[in-house]
C-alpha positions in Angstrom: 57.5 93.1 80.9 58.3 95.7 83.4 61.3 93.3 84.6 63.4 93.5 81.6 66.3 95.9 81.5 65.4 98.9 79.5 68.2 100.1 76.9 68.0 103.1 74.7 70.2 104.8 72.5 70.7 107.7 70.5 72.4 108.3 67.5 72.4 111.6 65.9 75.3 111.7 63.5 78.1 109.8 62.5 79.0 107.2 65.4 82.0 107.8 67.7 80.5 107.2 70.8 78.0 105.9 72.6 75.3 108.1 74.4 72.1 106.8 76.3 69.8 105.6 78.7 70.4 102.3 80.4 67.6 101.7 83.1 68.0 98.2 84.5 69.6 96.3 87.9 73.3 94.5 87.3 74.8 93.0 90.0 78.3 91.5 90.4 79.1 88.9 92.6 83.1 88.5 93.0 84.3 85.3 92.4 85.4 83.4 95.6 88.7 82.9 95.2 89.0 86.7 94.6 87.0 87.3 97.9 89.4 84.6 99.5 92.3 86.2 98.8 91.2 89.8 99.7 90.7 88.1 102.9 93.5 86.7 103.1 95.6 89.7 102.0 93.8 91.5 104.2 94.4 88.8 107.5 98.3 89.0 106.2 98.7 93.1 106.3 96.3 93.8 109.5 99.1 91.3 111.2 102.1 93.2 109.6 100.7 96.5 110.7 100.2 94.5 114.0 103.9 93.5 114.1 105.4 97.1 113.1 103.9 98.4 115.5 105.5 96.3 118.5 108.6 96.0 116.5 108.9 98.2 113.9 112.4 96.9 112.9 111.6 93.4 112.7 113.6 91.4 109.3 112.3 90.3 106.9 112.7 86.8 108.5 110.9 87.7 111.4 107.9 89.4 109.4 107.9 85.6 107.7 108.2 83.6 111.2 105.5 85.6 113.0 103.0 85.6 110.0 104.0 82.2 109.6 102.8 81.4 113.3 99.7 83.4 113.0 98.2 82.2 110.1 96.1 79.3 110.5 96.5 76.5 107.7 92.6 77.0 106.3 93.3 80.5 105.6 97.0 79.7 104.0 95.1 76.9 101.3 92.8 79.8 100.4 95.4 82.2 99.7 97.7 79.9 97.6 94.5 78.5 95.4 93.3 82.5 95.1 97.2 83.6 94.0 97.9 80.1 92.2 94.1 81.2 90.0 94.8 85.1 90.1 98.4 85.3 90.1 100.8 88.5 92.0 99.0 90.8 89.9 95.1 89.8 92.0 97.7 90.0 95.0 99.3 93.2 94.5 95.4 94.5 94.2 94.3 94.0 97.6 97.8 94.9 99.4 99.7 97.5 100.1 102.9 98.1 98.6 105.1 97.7 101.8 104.0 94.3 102.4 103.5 92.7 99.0 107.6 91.3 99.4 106.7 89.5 102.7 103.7 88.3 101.5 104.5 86.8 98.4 107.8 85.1 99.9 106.1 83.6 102.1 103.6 82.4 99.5 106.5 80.7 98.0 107.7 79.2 100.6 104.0 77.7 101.5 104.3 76.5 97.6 107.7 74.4 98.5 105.9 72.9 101.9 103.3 71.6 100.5 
């Protein structure tokens, strides 16, 4: 069978460790709500960095009102399922530290709207 994985292993002496040869393809698909929300995280900080840069001393409030403006209603039902399944932790993954505050209040307050 020249498809199957191949999996060797060598023990020597008293076991504390594993050493060998694994010959074989693995391949990991991420899950889609996980590839949703690093979309989604990733739509959210691109238009932060967007909004520093034309006014880097925008509120907090305004960083809410102008994401809440740009982000289209599709891509705001992805992002809650993906956080509502991976929770802030899966969030805190795929964005960087300045933005995870705006980002998760307005999550919150797109959990209240709905």
């Amino acid at each position: 069978m020249p498809d199957s994985p191949e999996v060797q292993q060598n023990f020597n002496k008293t076991v504390y460790g594993v050493a060998g040869k694994v010959a074989g393809d693995q391949i990991i698909y991420a899950s889609p709500q996980k590839q949703d929300l690093a979309e989604a995280a990733a739509e959210i900080q691109r238009l932060l960095k967007q909004l520093e840069e034309t006014n880097p001393t925008a509120t907090e409030k305004q960083k809410e009102a102008y994401i809440n403006a740009a982000v289209s209603t599709p891509v705001r039902k992805r992002l809650l399922g993906a956080v509502t399944s991976g929770g802030k932790a899966a969030l805190e993954e795929f964005l960087d530290n300045p933005y995870l505050n705006v980002t998760m209040a307005l999550i919150e307050g797109w959990k209240t709207a709905e």
